[in-house]
PAZAPA-4460 file (N, C-alpha, C; in steps of 0.05 Angstrom, whole numbers, plus 32768, in hexadecimal, padded with zeros to 4 digits):
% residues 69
    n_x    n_y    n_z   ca_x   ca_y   ca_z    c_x    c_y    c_z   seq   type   mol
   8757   83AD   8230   8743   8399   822F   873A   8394   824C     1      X     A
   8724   8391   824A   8718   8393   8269   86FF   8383   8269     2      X     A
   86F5   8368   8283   86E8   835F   827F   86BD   836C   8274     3      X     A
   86AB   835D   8265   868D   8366   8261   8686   8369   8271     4      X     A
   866B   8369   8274   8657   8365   828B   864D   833F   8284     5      X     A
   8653   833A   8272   8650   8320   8277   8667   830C   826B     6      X     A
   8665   82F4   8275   867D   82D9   826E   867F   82E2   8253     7      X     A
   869E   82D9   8250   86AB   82D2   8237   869B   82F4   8223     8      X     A
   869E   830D   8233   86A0   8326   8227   86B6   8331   822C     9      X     A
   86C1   8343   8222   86D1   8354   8226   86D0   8375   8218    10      X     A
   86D0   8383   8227   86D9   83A4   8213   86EA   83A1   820E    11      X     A
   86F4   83B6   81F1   870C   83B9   81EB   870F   83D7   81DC    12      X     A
   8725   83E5   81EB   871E   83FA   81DB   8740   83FF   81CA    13      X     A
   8743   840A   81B2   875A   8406   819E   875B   8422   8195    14      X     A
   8770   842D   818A   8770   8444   8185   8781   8439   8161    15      X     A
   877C   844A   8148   8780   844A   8136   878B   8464   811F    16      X     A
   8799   8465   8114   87A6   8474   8104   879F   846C   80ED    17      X     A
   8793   846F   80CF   8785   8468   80B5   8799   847E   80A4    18      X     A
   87AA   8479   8089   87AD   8486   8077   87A4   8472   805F    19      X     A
   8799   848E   804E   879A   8483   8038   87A0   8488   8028    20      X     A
   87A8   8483   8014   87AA   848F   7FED   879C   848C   7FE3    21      X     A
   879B   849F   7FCB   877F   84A2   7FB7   878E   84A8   7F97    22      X     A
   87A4   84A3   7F8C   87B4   84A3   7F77   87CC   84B7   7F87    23      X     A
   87D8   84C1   7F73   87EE   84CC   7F7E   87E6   84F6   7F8D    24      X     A
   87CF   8501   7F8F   87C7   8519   7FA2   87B2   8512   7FB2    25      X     A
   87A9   84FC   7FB9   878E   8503   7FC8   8795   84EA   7FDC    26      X     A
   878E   84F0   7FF6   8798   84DF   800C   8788   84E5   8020    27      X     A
   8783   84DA   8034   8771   84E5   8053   8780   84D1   806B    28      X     A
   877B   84D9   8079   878F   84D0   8091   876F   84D1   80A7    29      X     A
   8768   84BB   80B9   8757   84B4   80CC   8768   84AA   80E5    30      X     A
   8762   84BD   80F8   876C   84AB   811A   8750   84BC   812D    31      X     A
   8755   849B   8134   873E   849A   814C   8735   8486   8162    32      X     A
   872A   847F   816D   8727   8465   817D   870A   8457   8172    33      X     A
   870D   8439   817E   86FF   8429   8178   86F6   841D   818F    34      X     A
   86D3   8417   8196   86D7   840B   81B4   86C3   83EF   81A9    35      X     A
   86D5   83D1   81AC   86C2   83C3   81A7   86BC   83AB   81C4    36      X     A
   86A2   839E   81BE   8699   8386   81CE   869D   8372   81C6    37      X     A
   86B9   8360   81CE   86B9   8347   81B9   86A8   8331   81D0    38      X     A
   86AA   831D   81C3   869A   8309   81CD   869F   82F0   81C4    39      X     A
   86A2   82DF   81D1   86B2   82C3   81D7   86A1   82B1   81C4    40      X     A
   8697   82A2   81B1   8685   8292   81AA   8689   8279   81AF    41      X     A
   86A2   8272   81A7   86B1   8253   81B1   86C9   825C   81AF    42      X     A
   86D7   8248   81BA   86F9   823E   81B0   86FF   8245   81A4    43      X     A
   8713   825F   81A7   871D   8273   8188   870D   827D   8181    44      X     A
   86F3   8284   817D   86E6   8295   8168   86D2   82AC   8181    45      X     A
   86E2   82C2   8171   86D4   82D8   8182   86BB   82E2   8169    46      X     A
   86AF   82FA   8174   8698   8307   816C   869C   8327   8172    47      X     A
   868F   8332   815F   8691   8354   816A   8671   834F   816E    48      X     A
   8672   835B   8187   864E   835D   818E   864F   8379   8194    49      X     A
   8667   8389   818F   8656   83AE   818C   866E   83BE   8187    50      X     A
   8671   83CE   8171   8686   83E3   8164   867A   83F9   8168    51      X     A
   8691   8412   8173   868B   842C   8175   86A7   8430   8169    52      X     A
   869D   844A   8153   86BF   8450   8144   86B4   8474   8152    53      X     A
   86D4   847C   815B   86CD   8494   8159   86E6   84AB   8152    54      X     A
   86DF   84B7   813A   86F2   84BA   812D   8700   84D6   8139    55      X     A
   8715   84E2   813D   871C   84F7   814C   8729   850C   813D    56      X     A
   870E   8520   8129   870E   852C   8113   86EF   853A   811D    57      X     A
   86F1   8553   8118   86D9   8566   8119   86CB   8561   8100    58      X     A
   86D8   8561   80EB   86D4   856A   80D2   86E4   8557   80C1    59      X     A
   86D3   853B   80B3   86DB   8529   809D   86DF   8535   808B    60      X     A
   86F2   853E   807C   86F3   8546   8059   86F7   8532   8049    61      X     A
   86FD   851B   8055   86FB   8504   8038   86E3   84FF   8027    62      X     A
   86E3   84F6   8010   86CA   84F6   8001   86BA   84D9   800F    63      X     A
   86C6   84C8   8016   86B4   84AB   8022   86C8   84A3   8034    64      X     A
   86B9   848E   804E   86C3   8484   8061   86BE   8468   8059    65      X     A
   86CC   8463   8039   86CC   844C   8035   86EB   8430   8046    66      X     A
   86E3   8439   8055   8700   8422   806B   86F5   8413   807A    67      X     A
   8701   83FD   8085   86FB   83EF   80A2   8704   83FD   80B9    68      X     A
   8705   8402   80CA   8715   83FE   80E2   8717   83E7   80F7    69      X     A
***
């Protein structure tokens, strides 16, 4: 975590590992990093003011990138 270019910003960049299941043969496994801009709004409550996912895979074979990260 490292300070924005402006007050109460910060970068943050996270790295992530995703498995999933799909009944008992079908599964996909996601790792990659995440770089976000949170941002201060008040007391306790942050904001994402900008997500970059980037996933560290040439080639997705899952059928959908239905997940959060």
């Amino acid at each position: 975590m490292r300070p924005g270019d402006a007050a109460d910003e910060y970068e943050v960049e996270s790295y992530f590992l995703t498995y999933r299941s799909r009944g008992n043969t079908e599964f996909d496994i996601w790792a990659g990093k995440r770089n976000d801009l949170l941002r201060r709004i008040r007391r306790g409550a942050w904001q994402i003011g900008r997500r970059t996912i980037l996933i560290d895979q040439a080639t997705i074979l899952s059928k959908n990138l239905s997940a959060f990260f």
